[in-house]
C-alpha positions as CSV (number, residue, x, y, z in Angstrom):
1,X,122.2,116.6,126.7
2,X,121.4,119.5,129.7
3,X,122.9,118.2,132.7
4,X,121.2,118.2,135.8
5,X,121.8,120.6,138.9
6,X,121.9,118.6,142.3
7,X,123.1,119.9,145.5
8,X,123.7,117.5,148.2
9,X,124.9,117.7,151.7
10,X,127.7,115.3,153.0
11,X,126.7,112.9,156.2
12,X,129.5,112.0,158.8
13,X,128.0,108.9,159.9
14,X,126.3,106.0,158.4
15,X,124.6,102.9,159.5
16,X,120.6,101.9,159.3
17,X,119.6,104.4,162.0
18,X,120.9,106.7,160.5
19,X,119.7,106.1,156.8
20,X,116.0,106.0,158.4
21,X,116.7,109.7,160.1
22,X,117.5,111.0,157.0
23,X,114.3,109.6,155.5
24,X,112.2,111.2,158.0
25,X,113.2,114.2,157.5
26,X,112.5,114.0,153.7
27,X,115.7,113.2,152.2
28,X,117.1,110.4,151.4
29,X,121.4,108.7,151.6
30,X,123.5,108.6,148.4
31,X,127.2,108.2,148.4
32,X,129.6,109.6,145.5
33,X,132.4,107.9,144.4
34,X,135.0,107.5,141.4
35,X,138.0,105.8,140.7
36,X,140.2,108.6,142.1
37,X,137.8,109.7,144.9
38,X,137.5,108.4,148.1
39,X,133.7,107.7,149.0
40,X,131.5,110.5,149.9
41,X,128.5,109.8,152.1
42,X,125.8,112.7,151.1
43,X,121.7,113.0,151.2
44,X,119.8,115.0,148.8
45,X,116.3,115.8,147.9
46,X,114.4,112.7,146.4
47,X,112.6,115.6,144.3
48,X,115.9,115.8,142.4
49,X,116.3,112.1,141.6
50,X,112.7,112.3,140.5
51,X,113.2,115.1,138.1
52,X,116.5,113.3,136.4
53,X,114.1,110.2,135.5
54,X,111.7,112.4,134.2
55,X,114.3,114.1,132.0
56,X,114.8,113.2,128.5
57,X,117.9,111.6,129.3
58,X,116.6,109.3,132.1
59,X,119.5,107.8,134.4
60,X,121.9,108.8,131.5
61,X,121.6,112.3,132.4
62,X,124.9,114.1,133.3
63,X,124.4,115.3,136.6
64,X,126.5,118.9,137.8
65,X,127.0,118.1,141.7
66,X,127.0,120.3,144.6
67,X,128.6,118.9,147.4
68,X,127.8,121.0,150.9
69,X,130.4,120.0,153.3
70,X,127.7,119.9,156.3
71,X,130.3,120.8,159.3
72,X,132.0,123.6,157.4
73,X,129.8,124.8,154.7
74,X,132.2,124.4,151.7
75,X,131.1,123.9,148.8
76,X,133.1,121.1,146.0
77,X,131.7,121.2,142.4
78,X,131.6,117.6,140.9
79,X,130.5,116.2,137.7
80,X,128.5,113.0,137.9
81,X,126.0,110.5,136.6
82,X,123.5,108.0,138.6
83,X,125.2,104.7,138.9
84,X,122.7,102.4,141.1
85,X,119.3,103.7,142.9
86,X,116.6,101.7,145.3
87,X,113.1,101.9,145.6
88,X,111.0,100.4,148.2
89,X,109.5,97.6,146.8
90,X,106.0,98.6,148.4
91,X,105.9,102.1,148.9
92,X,107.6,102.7,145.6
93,X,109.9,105.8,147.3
94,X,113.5,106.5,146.8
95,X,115.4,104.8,149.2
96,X,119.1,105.6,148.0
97,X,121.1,106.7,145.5
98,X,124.7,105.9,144.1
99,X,126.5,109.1,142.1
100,X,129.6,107.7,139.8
101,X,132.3,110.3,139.3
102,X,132.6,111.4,135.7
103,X,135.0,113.4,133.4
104,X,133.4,115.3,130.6
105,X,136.3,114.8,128.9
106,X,136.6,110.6,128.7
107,X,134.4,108.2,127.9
108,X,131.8,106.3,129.7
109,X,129.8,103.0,129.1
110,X,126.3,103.2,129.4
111,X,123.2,101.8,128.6
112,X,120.9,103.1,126.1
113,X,117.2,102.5,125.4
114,X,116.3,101.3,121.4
115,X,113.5,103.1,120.1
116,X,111.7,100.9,117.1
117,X,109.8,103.2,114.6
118,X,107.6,102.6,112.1
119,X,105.1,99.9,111.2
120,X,106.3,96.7,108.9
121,X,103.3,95.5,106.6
122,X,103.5,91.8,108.0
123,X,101.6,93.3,110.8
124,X,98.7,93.6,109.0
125,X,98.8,90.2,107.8
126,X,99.2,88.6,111.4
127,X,102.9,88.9,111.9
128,X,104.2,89.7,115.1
129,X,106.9,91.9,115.6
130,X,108.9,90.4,118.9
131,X,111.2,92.9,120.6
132,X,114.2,91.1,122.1
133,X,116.6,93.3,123.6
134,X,115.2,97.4,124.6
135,X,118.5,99.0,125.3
136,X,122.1,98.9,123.8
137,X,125.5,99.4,125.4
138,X,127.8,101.9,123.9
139,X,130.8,104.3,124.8
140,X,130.9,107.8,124.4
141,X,132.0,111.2,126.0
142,X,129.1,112.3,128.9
143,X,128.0,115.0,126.9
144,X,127.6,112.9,123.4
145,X,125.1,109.8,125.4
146,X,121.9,109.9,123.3
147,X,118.5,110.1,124.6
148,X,118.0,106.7,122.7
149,X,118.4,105.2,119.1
150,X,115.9,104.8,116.2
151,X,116.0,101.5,114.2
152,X,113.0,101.1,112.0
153,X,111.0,97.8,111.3
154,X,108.6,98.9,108.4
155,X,110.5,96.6,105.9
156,X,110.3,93.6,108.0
157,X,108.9,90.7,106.2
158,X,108.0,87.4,107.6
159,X,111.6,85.4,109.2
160,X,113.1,89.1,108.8
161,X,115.0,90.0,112.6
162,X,117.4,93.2,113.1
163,X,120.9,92.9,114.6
164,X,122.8,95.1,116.5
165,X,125.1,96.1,113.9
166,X,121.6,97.7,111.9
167,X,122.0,100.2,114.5
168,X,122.8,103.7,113.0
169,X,124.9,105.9,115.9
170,X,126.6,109.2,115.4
171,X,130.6,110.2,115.4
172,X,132.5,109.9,118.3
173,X,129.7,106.8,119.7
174,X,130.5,103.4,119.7
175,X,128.5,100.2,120.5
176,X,130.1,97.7,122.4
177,X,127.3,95.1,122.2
178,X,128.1,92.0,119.8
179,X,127.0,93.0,116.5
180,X,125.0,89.8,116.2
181,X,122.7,90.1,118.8
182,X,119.3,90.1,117.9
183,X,117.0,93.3,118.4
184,X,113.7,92.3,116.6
185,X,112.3,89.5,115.1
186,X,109.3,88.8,113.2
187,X,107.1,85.8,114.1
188,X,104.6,84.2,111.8
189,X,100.6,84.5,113.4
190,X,100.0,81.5,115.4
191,X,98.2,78.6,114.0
192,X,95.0,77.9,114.5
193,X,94.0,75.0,116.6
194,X,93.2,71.7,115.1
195,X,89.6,71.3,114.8
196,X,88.5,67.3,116.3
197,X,87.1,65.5,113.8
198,X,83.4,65.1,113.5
199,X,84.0,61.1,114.6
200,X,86.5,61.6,117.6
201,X,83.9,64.2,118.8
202,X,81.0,62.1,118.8
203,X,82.8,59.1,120.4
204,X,84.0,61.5,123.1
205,X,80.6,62.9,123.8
206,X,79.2,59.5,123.6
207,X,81.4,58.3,126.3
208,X,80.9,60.9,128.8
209,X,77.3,60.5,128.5
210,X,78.2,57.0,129.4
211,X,76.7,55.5,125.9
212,X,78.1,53.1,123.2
213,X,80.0,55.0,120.8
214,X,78.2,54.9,117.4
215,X,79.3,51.2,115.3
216,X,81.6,52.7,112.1
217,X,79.8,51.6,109.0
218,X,83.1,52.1,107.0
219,X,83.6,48.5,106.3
């Protein structure tokens, strides 16, 4: 996977009026952190966010990080990946961003989306095909994280369901998710509504009309 170039200026102060400065002037706050790393309070260019989600990789995508120190100009190269993001709820804009310290060389946990391919043939006869879980979590080096992982349903038959240990994942990735969790199942087609009988019908009409149900003859 091709990380993704960000460069990002550091901010000395925070607080709301702040934050909404930064928005007005097109950019938006993000902080960068790690387990060794003290907190860095940055803003960037929403554009870049934007282009990382439209990558193949999604939020997954390994992320090479400028740092600008804004008072002094120097420059820190950082690897990274997108932790936590907002969007307003209305507007549907960035509103911040959280960049997790990474190291190419160890592994991280992420979350992957599950890609279902192919068609089972119980579709055809009514069978519904009911996607439970859409992502899996696994651990692997940055530069191994898959764009996603194919599981195929075409041999489903009706009661059939796929688990989490039918997932098929390359060296050096694990899955961390209980192997019993269910993926996919197949459900029968629903049944069709009992028709009323012809007698229950006519008594029903009979009384909303306000009339005497007919007398049964069926002595």
């Amino acid at each position: 996977m091709e990380a993704a170039k960000i460069v990002a200026e550091t901010r000395n102060k925070s607080g709301k009026s702040v934050c909404r400065k930064i928005r007005e002037k097109g950019r938006i706050p993000a902080v960068f952190y790690g387990p060794d790393t003290t907190p860095i309070p940055l803003s960037l260019d929403p554009r870049d966010i934007e282009k990382i989600f439209s990558s193949p990789g999604g939020a997954n995508t390994v992320i090479d990080l400028n740092i600008i120190n804004s008072k002094d100009q120097s420059q820190l190269q950082k690897m990274a990946i997108l932790k936590d993001w907002q969007i307003h709820p209305v507007r549907r804009t960035w509103l911040h961003a959280d960049l997790l310290e990474i190291n190419v060389d160890r592994p991280i946990v992420v979350n992957v989306p599950i890609q279902f391919m192919g068609k089972a043939k119980v579709v055809e006869l009514g069978g519904i095909i009911e996607e439970v879980r859409r992502e899996v979590s696994l651990e692997c080096l940055p530069t191994m994280i898959p764009e996603f992982i194919e599981i195929d349903v075409s041999e489903l038959g009706f009661g059939d369901s796929l688990h989490v240990r039918d997932l098929k994942v390359g060296e050096g990735v694990t899955i961390i998710d209980d192997g019993d969790l269910t993926l996919a199942a197949v459900m029968a087609p629903p049944e069709e509504e009992e028709k009323v009988a012809p007698a229950a019908a006519e008594i029903e009409t009979a009384e909303t009309l306000g009339e005497e149900p007919p007398e049964d003859t069926d002595k």
